[in-house]
MIKE-632825 format. One record per residue (C-alpha): residue in three letters; y, z negated, x negated. Coordinates in Angstrom, 1 decimal. Example, Ala and Ser with C-alpha at 12.3 -4.5 7.8 and 13.67 -1.06 7.14 Angstrom:
% MIKE-632825
[site ALA; [-4.5; -7.8; -12.3]];
[site SER; [-1.1; -7.1; -13.7]];
***
This chain:
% MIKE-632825
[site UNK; [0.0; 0.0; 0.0]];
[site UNK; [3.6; 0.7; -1.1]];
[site UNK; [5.4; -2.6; -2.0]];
[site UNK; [8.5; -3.7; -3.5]];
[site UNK; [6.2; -5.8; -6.1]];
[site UNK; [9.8; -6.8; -7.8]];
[site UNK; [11.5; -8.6; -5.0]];
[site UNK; [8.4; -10.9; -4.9]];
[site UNK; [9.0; -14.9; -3.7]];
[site UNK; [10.4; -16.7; -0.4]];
[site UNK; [14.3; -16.0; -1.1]];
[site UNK; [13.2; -11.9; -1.7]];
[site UNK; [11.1; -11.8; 1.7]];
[site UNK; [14.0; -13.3; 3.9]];
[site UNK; [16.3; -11.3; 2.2]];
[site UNK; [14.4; -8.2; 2.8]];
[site UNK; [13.2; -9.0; 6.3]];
[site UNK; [17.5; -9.7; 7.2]];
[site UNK; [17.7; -6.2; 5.2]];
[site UNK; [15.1; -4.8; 7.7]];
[site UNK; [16.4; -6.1; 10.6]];
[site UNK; [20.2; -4.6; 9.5]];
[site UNK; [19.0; -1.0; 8.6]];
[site UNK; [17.3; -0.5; 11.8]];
[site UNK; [19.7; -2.6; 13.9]];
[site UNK; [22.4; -0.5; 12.7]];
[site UNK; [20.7; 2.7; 13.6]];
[site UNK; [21.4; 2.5; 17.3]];
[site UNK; [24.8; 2.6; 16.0]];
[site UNK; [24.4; 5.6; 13.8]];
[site UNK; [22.0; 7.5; 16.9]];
[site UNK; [25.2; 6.9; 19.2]];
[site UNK; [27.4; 8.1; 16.6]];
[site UNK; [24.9; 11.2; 15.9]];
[site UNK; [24.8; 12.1; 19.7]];
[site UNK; [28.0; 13.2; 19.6]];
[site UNK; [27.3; 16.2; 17.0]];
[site UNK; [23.6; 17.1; 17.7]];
[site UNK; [21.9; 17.6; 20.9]];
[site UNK; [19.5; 14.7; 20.9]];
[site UNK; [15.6; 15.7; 20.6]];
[site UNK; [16.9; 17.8; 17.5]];
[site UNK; [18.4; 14.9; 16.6]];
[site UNK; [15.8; 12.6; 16.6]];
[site UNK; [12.7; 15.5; 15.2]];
[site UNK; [14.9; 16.0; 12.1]];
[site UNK; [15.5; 12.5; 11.7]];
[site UNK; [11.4; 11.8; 11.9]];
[site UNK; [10.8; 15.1; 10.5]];
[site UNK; [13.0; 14.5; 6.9]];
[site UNK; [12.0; 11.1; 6.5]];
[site UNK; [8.3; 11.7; 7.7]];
[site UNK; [8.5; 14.4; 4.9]];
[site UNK; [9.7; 11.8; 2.3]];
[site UNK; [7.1; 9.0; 3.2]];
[site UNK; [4.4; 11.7; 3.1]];
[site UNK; [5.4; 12.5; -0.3]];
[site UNK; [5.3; 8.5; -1.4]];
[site UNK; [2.0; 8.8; 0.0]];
[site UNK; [0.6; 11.6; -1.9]];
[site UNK; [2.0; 10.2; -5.3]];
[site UNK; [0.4; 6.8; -4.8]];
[site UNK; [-2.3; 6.8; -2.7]];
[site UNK; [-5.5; 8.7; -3.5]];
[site UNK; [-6.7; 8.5; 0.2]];
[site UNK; [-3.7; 10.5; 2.0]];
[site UNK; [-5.8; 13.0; 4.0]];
[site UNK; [-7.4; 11.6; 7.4]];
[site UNK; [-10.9; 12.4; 7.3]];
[site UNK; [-12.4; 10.7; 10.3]];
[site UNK; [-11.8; 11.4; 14.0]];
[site UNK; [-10.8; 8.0; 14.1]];
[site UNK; [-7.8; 8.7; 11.8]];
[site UNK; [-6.3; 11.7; 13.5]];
[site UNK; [-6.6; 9.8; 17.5]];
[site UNK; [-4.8; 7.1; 15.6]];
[site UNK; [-2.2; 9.9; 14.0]];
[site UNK; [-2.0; 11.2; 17.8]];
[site UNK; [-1.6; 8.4; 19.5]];
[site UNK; [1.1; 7.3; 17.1]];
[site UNK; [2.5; 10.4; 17.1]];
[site UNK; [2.7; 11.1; 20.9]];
[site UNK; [4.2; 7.5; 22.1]];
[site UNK; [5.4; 5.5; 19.3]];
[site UNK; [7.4; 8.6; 17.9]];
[site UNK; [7.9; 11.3; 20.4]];
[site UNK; [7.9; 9.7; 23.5]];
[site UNK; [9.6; 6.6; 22.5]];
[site UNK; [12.5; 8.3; 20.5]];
[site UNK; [13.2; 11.3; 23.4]];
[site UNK; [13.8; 8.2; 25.8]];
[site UNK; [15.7; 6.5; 23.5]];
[site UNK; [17.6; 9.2; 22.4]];
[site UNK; [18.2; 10.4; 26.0]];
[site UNK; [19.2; 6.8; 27.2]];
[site UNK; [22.1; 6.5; 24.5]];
[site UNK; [24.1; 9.8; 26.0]];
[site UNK; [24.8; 7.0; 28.7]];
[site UNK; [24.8; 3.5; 27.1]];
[site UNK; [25.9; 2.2; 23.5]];
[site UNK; [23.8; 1.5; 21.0]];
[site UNK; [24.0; -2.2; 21.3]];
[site UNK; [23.1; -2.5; 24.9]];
[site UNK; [19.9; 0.1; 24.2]];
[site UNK; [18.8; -2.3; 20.9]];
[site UNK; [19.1; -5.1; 23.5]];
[site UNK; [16.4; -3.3; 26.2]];
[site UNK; [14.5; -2.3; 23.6]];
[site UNK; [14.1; -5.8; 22.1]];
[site UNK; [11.8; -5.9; 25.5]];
[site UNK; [9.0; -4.0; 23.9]];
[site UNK; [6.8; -7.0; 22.3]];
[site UNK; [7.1; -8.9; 25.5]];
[site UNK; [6.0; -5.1; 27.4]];
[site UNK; [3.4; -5.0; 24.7]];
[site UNK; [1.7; -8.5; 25.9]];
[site UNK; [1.5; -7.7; 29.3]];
[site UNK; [-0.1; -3.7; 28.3]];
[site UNK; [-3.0; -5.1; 26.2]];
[site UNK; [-3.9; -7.3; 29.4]];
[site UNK; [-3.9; -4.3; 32.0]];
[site UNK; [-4.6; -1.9; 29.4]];
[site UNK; [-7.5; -4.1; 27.0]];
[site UNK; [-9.2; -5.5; 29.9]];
[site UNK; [-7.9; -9.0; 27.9]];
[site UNK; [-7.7; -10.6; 31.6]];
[site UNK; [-4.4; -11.9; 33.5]];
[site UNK; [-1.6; -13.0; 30.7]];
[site UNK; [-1.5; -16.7; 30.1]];
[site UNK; [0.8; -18.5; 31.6]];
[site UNK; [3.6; -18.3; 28.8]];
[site UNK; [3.0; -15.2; 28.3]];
[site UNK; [3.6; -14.1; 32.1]];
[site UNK; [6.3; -16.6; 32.1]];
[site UNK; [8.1; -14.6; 29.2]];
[site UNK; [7.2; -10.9; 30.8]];
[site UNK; [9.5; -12.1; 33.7]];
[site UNK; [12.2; -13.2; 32.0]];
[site UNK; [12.4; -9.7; 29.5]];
[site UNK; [11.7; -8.2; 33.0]];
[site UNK; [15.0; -10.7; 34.7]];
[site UNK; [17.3; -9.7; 31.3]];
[site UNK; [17.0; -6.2; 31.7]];
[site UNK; [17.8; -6.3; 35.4]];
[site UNK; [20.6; -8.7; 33.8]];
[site UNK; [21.8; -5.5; 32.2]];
[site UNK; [21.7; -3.3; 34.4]];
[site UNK; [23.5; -4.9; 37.1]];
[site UNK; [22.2; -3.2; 40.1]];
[site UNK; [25.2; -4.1; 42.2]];
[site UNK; [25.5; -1.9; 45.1]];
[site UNK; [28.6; -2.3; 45.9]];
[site UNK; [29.4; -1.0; 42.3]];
[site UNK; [26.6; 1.1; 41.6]];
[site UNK; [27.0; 3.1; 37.9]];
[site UNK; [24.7; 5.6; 38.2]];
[site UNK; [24.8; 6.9; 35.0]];
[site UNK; [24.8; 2.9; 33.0]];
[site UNK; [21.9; 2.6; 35.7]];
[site UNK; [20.0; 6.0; 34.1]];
[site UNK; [20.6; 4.8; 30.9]];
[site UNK; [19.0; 1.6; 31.1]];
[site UNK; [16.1; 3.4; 33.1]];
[site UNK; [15.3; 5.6; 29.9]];
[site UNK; [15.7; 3.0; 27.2]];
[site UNK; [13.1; 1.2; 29.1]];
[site UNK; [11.2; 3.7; 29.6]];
[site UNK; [11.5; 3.9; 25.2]];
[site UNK; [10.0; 0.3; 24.8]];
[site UNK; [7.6; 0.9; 27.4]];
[site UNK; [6.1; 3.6; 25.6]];
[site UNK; [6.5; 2.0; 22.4]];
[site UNK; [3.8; -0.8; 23.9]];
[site UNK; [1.7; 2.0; 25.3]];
[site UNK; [1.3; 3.2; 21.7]];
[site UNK; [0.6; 0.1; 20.5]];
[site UNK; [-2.4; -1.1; 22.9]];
[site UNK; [-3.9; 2.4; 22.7]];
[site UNK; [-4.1; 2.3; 18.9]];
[site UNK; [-5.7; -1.3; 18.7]];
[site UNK; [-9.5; -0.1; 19.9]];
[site UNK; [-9.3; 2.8; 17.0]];
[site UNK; [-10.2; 1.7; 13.5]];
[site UNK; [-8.5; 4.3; 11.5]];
[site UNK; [-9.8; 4.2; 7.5]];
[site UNK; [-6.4; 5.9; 6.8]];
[site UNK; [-3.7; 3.4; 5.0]];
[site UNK; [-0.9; 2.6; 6.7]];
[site UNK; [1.6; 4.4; 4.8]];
[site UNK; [-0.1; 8.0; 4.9]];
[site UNK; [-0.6; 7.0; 8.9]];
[site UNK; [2.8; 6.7; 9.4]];
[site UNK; [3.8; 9.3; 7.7]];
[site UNK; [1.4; 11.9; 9.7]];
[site UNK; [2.2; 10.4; 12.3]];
[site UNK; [6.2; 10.8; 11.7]];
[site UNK; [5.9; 14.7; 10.4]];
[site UNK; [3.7; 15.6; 13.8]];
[site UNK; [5.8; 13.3; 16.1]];
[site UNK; [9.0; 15.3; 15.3]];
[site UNK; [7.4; 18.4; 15.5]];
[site UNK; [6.9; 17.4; 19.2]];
[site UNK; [10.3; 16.6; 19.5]];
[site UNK; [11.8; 19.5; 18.4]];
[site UNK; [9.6; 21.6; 20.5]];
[site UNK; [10.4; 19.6; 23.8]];
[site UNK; [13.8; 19.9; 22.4]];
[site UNK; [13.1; 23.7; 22.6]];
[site UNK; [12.1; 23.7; 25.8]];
[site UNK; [14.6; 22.2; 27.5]];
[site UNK; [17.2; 24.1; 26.1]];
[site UNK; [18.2; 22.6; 22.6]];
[site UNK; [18.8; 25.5; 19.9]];
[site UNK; [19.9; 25.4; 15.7]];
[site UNK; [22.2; 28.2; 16.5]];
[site UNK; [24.3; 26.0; 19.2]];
[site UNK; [25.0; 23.1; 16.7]];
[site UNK; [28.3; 22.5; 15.2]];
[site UNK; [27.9; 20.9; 11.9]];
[site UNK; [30.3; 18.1; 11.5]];
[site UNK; [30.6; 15.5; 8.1]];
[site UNK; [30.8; 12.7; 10.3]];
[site UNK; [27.4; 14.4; 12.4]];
[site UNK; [25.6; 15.2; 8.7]];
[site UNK; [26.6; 11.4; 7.7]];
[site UNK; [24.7; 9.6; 10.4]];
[site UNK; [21.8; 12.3; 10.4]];
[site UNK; [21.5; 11.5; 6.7]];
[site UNK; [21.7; 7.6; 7.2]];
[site UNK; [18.9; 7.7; 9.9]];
[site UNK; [16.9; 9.6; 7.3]];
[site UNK; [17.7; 8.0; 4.2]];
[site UNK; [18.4; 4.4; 4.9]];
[site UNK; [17.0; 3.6; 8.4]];
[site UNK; [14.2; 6.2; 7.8]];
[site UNK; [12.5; 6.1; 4.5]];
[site UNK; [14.2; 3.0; 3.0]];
[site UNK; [13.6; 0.7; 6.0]];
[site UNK; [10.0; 1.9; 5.9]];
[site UNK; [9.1; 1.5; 2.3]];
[site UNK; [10.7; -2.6; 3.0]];
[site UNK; [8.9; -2.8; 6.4]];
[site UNK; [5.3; -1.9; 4.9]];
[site UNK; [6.2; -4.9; 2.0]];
[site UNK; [6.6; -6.9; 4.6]];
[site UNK; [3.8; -6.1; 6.3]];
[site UNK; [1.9; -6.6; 3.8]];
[site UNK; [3.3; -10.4; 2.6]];
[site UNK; [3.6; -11.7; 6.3]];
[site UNK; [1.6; -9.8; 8.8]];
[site UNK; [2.6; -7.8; 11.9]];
[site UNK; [3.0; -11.1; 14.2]];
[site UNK; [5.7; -12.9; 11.8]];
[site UNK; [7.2; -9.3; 11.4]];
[site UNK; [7.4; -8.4; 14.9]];
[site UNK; [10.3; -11.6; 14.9]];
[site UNK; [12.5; -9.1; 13.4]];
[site UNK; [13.3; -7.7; 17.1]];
[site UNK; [15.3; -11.0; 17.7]];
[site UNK; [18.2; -10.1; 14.7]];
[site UNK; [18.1; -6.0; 15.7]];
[site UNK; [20.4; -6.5; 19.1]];
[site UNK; [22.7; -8.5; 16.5]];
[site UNK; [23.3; -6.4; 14.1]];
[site UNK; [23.5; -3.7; 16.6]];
[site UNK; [26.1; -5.1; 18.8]];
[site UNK; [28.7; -6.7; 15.4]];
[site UNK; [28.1; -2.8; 14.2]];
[site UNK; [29.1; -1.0; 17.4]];
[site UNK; [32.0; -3.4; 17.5]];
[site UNK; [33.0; -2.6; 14.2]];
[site UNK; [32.6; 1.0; 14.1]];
[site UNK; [32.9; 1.9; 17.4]];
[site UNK; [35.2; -1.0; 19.2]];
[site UNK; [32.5; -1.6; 21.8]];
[site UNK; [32.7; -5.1; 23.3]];
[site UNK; [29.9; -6.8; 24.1]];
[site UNK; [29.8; -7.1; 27.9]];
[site UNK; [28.7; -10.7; 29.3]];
[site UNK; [26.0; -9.5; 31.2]];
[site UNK; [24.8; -8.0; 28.3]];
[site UNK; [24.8; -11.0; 26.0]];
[site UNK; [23.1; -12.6; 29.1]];
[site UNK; [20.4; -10.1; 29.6]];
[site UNK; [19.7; -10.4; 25.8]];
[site UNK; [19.5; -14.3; 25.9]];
[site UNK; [17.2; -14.0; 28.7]];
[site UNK; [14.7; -11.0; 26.8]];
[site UNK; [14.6; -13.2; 23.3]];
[site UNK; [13.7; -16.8; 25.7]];
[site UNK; [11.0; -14.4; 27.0]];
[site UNK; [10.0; -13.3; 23.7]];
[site UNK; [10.0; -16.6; 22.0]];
[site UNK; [8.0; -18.1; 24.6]];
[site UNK; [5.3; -15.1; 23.9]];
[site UNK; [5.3; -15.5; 20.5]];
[site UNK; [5.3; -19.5; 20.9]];
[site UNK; [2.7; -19.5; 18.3]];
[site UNK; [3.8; -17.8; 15.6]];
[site UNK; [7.1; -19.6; 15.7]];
[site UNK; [5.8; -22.9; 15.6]];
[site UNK; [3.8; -21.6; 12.6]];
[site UNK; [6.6; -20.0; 10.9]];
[site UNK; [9.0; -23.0; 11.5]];
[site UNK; [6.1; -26.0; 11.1]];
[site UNK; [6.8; -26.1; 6.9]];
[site UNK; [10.6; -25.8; 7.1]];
[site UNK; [12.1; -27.4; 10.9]];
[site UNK; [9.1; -29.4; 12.0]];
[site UNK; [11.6; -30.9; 14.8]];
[site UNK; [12.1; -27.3; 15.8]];
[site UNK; [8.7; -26.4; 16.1]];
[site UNK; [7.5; -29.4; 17.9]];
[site UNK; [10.5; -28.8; 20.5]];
[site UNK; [8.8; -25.4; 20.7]];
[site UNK; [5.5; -26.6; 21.3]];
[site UNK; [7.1; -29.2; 23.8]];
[site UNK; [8.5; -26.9; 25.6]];
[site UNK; [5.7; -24.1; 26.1]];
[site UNK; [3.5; -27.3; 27.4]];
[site UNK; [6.7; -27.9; 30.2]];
[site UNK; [6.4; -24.2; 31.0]];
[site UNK; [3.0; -24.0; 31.6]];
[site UNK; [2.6; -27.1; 33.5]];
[site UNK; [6.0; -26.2; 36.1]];
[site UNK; [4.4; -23.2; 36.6]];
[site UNK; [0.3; -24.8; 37.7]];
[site UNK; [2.0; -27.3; 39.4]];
[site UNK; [3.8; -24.1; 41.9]];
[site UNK; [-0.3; -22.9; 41.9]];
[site UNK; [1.0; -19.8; 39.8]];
[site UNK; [-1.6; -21.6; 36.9]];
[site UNK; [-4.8; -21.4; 38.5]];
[site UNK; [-3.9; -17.2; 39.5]];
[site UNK; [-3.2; -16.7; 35.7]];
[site UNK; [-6.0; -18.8; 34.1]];
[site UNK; [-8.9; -18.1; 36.6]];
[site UNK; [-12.1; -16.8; 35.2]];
[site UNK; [-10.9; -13.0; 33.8]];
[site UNK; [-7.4; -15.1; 32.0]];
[site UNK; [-9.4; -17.4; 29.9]];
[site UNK; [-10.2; -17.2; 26.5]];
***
């Protein structure tokens, strides 16, 4: 596996998970800022394809074992390719000609919390736990948060917005229980990299279809600028640090990176951009990261046991409330009956 073997100890990983979360919090930014110059399924296949291009040619130089070889490699390279890149980006993508950046980091921050309740329909895993349901509808309340479905004010195109971001993380979770069953043999940097090169392909050629052509583009600095910072920085650069970190803490600790995205997103679009935060907005997001934390109750506690042991025990003190409130309204024994346990 590609790792940064130099920045090695505690300080390095925090530092380079903060880095993480900052190169792809601030690509929402840059996509929004993109949009404006490029029609967006070009947009986003040129992105993937560039730095899929670039990671495939890390691949090749230090991994001997680049090529899929078994079925199970190239359904894995599909199914990566189809939802986690294509479908994922074209919604997101799509969803930022109506909302900023910040709000669509802030819906997408919804996909772990999507993801949970996937692998339980999906995996035949059985009804979510009772945390886990518990922090489904709340992601599920902080989007509706966002949305604000008022119809006595009813913005149809903030409402279409939010509608395709969502539909971005929901796809994003769809990728991700599909690929669990499949135990590709390929590494995980030549995966992504296939997966990134075919994923764009499919982009552009949707992009195609529905209209999108080279010869149509006006080529702008400002338009080459964020193309070039989604490839270089938020692309290839925030890849090469994400499989390190992958490697040194493991997808679960990882997947905590979603709460600082929506930050870094929203301080970005303010500063380039000028957008305000909206309350309902800030709301929504407060809402989507209690539902997340209460998911991934667990690995918090695990991750804050060593250095805030009052945190974590609050943590674990409040799960235990949540869970019992919700068996004492009956809602336990619906969740927990013979297909929920484990």
């Amino acid at each position: 596996m590609v790792s940064l073997d130099p920045f090695s100890g505690p300080r390095w990983t925090v530092g380079l998970f903060v880095l993480l979360a900052s190169l792809w919090g601030t690509s929402f930014v840059a996509i929004e800022v993109g949009l404006h110059h490029f029609p967006p399924l070009y947009f986003a296949g040129a992105r993937y394809l560039l730095a899929g291009l670039a990671i495939m040619a890390v691949a090749v130089l230090t991994d001997p074992s680049w090529l899929p070889r078994e079925r199970a490699d190239w359904v894995s390279i599909g199914i990566v390719a189809v939802f986690i890149i294509a479908a994922n980006h074209a919604f997101l993508y799509l969803g930022e000609l109506y909302v900023p950046g910040a709000v669509a980091a802030v819906v997408v921050s919804l996909s772990p919390v999507l993801t949970i309740l996937m692998a339980s329909v999906m995996l035949g895993r059985g009804l979510p736990r009772v945390h886990e349901a518990a922090g489904f509808l709340l992601g599920i309340a902080g989007v509706l948060v966002i949305a604000n479905p008022d119809p006595s004010a009813l913005d149809v195109s903030h409402l279409t917005g939010i509608g395709l971001v969502f539909l971005s993380a929901a796809s994003f979770a769809v990728g991700g229980v599909l690929s669990r069953p499949f135990r590709s043999s390929l590494p995980i940097v030549p995966l992504q990299a296939w997966s990134m090169v075919l994923g764009s392909l499919l982009l552009l050629v949707v992009g195609w279809a529905r209209g999108e052509r080279v010869a149509g583009i006006e080529y702008s600095t400002t338009g080459a600028i964020s193309l070039g910072y989604l490839v270089v920085f938020s692309g290839v650069i925030a890849f090469l640090v994400y499989f390190t970190l992958l490697d040194r803490i493991g997808p679960s600790q990882l997947n905590l990176v979603g709460y600082l995205e929506p930050i870094v997103a929203s301080i970005m679009g303010y500063l380039v951009l000028g957008h305000v935060i909206a309350v309902g907005t800030a709301a929504g997001f407060l809402l989507i990261a209690l539902g997340f934390t209460l998911i991934q109750r667990d690995v918090l506690i695990r991750v804050l046991d060593h250095s805030m042991p009052s945190v974590a025990g609050f943590l674990h003190d409040v799960g235990d409330a949540i869970e019992l409130l919700f068996r004492s309204n009956s809602v336990g024994y619906r969740l927990h009956g013979p297909f929920g346990k484990r």
